[in-house]
C-alpha positions as CSV (number, residue, x, y, z in Angstrom):
1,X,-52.7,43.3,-19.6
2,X,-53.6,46.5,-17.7
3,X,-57.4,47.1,-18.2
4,X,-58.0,50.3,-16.4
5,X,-60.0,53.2,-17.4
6,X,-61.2,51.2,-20.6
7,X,-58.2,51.0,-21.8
8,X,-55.3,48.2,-22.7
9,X,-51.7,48.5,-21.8
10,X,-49.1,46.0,-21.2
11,X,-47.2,45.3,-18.1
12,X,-44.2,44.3,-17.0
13,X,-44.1,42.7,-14.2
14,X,-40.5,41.6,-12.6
15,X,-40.2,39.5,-9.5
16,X,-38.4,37.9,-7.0
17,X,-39.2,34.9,-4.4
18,X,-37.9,32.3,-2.3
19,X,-38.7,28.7,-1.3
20,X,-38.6,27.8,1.8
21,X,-38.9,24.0,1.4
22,X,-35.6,24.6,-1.3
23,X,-34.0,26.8,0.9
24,X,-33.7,24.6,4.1
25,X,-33.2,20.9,2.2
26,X,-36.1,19.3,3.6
27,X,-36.3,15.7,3.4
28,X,-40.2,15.0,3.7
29,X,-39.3,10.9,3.6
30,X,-36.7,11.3,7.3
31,X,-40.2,13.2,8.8
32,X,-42.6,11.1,11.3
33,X,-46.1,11.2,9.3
34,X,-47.8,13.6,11.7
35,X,-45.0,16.1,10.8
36,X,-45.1,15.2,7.2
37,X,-48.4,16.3,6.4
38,X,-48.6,19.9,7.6
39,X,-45.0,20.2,5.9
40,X,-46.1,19.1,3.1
41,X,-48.2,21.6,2.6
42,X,-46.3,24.9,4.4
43,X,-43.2,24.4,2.9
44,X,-44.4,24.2,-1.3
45,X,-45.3,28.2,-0.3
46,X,-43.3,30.5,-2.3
47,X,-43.1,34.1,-1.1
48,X,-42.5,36.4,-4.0
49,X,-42.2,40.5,-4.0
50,X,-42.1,42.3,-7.5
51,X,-43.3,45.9,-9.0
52,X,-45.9,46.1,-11.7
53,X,-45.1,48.5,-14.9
54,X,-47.1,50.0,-17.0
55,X,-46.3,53.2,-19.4
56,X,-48.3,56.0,-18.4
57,X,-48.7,54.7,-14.8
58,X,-46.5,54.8,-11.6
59,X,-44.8,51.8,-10.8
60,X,-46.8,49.7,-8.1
61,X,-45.5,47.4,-5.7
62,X,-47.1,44.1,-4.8
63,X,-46.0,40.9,-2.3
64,X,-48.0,37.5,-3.0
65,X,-47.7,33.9,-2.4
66,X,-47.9,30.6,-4.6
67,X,-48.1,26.9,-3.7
68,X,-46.9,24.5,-5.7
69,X,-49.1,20.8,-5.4
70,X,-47.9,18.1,-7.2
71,X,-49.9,15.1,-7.6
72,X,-48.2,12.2,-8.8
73,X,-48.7,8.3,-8.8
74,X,-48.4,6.8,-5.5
75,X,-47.0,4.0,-6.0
């Protein structure tokens, strides 16, 4: 929902992103653990680039990133 100008409108917002981690086939359990850790946590980022519409309004560009943290039994 758009909420400018005290008004609703809906968006649409389409987008596009990449992986990195997916990209390159990382295999976190072949690391040594001081390499592990900080890849565990760069390579999760997803880089993403869309454009935001909205009737009535230009269409904006935007760029943004995600991580993904799973936490699972550890066992």
């Amino acid at each position: 929902m758009d909420r400018r100008d005290n008004r609703s409108a809906f968006i649409f917002a389409p987008q596009a992103g990449a992986q990195l981690g997916s990209l390159l086939k990382i295999n976190y359990d072949c690391m040594p653990a001081w390499a592990r850790i900080p890849a565990q946590l760069l390579l999760p980022l997803k880089f993403k680039t869309g454009t935001v519409i909205a009737a009535g309004r230009r269409p904006t560009p935007f760029t943004g990133v995600e991580i993904d943290l799973l936490f699972g039994p550890a066992w």
